[in-house]
C-alpha positions as CSV (number, residue, x, y, z in Angstrom):
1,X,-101.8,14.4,181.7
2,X,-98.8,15.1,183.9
3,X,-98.5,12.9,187.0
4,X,-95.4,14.2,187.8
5,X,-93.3,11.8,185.5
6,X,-91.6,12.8,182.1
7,X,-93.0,11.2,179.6
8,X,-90.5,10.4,176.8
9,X,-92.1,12.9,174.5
10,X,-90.7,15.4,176.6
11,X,-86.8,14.4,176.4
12,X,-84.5,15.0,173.8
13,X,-86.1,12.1,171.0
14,X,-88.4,13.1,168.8
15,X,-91.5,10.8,167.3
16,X,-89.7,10.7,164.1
17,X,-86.3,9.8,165.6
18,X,-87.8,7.1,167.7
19,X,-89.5,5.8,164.8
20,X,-86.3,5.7,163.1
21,X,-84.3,4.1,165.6
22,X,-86.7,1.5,166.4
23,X,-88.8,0.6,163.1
24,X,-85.7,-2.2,162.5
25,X,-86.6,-4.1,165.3
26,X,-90.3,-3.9,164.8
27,X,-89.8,-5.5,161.4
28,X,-87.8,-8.2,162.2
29,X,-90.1,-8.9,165.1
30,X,-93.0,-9.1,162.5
31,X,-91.2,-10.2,160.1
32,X,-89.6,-13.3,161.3
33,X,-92.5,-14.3,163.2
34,X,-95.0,-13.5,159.6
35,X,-92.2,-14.9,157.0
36,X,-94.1,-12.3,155.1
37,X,-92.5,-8.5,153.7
38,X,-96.0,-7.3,153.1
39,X,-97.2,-8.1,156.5
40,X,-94.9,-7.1,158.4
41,X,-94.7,-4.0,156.7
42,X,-98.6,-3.7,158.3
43,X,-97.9,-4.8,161.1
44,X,-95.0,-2.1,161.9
45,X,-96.8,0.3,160.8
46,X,-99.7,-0.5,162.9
47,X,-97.3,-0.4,165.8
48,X,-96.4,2.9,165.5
49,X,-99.4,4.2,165.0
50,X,-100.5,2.6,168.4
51,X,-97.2,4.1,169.6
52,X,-98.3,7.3,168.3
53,X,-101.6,7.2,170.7
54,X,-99.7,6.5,173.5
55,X,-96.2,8.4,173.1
56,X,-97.0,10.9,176.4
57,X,-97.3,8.1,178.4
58,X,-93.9,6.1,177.6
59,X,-91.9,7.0,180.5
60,X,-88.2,6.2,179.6
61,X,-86.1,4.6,176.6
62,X,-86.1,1.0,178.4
63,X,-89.9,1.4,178.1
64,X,-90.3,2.6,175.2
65,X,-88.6,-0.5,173.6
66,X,-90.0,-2.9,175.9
67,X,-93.6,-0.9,174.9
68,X,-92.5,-1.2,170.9
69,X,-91.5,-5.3,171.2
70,X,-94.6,-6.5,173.1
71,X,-97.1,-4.7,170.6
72,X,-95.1,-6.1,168.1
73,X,-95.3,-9.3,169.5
74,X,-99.1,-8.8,169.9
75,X,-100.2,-7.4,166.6
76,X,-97.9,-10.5,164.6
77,X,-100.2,-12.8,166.4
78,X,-103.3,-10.7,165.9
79,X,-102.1,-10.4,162.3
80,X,-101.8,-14.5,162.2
81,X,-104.8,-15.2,163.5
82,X,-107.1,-13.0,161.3
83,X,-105.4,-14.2,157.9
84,X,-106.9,-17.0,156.1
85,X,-105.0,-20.7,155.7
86,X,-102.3,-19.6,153.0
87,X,-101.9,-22.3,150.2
88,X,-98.1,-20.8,149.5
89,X,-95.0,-22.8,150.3
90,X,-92.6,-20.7,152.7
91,X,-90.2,-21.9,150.1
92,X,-92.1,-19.0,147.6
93,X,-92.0,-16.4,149.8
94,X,-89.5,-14.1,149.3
95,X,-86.5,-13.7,151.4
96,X,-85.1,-10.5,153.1
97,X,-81.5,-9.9,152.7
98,X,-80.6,-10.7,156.5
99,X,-77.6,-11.6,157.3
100,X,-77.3,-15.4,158.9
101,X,-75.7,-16.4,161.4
102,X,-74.8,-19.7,160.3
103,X,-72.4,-20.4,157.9
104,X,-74.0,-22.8,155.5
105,X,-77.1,-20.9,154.0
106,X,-79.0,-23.7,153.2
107,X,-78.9,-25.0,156.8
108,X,-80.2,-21.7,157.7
109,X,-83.0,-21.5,155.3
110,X,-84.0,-24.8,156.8
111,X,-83.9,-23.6,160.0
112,X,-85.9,-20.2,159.5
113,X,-88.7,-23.1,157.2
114,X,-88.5,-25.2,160.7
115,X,-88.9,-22.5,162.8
116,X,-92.2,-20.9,160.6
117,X,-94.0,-24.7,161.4
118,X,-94.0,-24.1,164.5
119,X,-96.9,-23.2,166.5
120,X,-97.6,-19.7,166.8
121,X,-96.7,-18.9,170.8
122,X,-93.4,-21.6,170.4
123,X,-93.2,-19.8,167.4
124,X,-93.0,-16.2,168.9
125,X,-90.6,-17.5,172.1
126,X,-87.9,-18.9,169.4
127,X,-87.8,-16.0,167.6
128,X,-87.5,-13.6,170.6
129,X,-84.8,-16.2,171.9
130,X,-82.6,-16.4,168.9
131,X,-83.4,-13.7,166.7
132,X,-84.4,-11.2,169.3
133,X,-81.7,-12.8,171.9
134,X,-84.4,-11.9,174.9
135,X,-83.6,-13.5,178.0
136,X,-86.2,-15.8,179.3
137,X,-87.4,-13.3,181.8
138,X,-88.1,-10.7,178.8
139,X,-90.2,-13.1,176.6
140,X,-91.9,-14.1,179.6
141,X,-92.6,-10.1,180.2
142,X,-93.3,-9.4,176.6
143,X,-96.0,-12.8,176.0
144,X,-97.3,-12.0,179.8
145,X,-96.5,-15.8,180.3
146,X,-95.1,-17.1,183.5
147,X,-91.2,-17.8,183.5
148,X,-91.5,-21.6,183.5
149,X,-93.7,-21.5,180.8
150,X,-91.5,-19.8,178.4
151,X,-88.6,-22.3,179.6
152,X,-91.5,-25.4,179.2
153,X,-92.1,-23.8,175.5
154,X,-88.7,-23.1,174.5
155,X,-87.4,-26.3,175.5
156,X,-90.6,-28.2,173.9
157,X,-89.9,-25.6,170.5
158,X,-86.4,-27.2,170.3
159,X,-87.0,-30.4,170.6
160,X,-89.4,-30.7,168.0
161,X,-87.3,-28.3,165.6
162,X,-84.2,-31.5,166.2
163,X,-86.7,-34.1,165.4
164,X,-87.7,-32.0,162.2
165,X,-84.0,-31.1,161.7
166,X,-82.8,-35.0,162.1
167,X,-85.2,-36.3,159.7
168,X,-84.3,-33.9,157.2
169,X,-80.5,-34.5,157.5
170,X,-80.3,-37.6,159.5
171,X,-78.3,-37.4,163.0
172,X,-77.8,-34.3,164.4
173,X,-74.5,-33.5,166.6
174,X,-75.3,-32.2,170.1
């Protein structure tokens, strides 16, 4: 199918290099939204197998990762929502090796537990937020959600995560 547009498949980056470059961020995508190795292991590789169907019509790098985060985005939930009520603590699950931006890990343990009570879409706009560090237009792209409604969500999301956070360590400094 040539409309007159390159596809990326035509440049310079081959499947196996863009899988390569990008299956980091699909993980942590999945994986911060999941709490879960295993699952977003599935997930990712769900992603590129979806990206695999549709390489010839990514049309440029900036799409192509905007193409790989909103699938992401879209098969974590899709993942969420077909799994049963899990009985395990997020305190069981095993931990990734990540390196945190806080300096106290315990505080950012709690945080990353805080985050994974969250609702699912609050959930999903934190994550691309903070871990992703999407701007508010982007997330709103990504979740096809209206701009205010990402803000309305973020800014609901933190407010409930400094309630949590204050009655687990009393006070918090603004």
């Amino acid at each position: 199918m040539n409309d007159g547009h390159e596809s990326i498949c035509d440049q310079d980056a081959t499947f196996e290099e863009t899988i390569r470059r990008h299956q980091a961020m699909v993980f942590s995508v999945a994986y911060h939204f999941l709490r879960n190795v295993a699952a977003a292991e599935e997930v990712a590789q769900d992603v590129f197998l979806e990206l695999y169907r549709h390489y010839g019509c990514i049309r440029s790098p900036q799409h192509l990762l905007f193409w790989l985060r909103k699938v992401a985005v879209h098969r974590s939930l899709d993942y969420l929502r077909r799994q049963p009520p899990s009985g395990v603590s997020l305190d069981e699950l095993a931990e990734l090796g990540a390196n945190p931006t806080a300096e106290d890990p315990w505080l950012s343990a709690k945080l990353r537990q805080l985050v994974s009570t969250l609702p699912p879409k609050p959930r999903m706009v934190v994550i691309l937020r903070f871990q992703e560090d999407l701007e508010l237009a982007e997330i709103a792209e990504t979740l096809d959600l209206p701009v205010n409604t990402v803000k309305s969500s973020l800014r609901r999301a933190l407010a409930v995560l400094e309630a949590k956070l204050t009655r687990c360590l009393g006070e918090v400094k603004k």
